[in-house]
C-alpha atoms as one frame of an Amber mdcrd trajectory, in Angstrom:
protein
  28.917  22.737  -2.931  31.278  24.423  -0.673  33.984  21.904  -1.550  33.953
  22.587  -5.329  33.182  19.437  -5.959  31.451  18.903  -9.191  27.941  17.219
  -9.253  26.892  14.867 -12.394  23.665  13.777 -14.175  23.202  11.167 -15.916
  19.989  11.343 -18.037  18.255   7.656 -18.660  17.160   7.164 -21.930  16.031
   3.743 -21.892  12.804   3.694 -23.569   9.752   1.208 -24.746  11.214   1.772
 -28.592  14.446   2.983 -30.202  12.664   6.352 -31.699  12.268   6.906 -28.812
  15.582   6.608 -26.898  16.851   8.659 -29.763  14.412  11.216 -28.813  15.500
  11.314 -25.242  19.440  11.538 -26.369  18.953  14.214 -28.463  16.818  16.048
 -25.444  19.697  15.577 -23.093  22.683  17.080 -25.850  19.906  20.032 -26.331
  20.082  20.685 -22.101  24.052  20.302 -22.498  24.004  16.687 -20.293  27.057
  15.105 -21.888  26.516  11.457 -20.261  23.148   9.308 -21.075  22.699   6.086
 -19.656  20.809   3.070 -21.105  19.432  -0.218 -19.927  21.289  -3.018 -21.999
  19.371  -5.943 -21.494  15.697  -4.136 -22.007  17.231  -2.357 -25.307  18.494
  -5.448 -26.929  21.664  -6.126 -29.560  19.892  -3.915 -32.227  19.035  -0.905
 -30.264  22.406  -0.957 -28.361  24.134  -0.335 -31.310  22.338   1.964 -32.976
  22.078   4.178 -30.054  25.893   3.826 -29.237  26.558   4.748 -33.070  24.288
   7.642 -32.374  26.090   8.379 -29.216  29.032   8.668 -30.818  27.817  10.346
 -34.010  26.626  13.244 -31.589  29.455  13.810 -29.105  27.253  12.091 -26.421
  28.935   9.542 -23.779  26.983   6.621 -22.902  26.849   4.440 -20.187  25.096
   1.114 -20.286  23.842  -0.522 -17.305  21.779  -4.079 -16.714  19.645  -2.644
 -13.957  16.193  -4.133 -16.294  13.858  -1.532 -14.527  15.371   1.449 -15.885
């Protein structure tokens, strides 16, 4: 942009099943996207922790949202 302003992405990784999240996060630190967002409510207790463990195992940053039609 001509102000220098620097544009974000944040890759969703909600998913039908945690494999599959975990798929998707690992995707997103392989194209060098350092924030990954999830759906709280559609993940559940279980899967929001161990993806945030995961996040933070792998240098990732996530951001949880309650959107429900991620």
């Amino acid at each position: 942009a001509e102000t220098g302003e620097i544009k974000g992405h944040y890759l969703n990784a909600t998913a039908g099943t945690a494999e599959e999240m975990l798929k998707r996060a690992q995707c997103a630190k392989e194209l060098c996207v350092p924030i990954i967002m999830h759906d709280y409510l559609t993940g559940g207790f279980t899967v929001n922790t161990t993806f945030a463990n995961y996040c933070r195992d792998h240098g990732l940053l996530l951001h949880i949202h309650r959107a429900m039609h991620a």
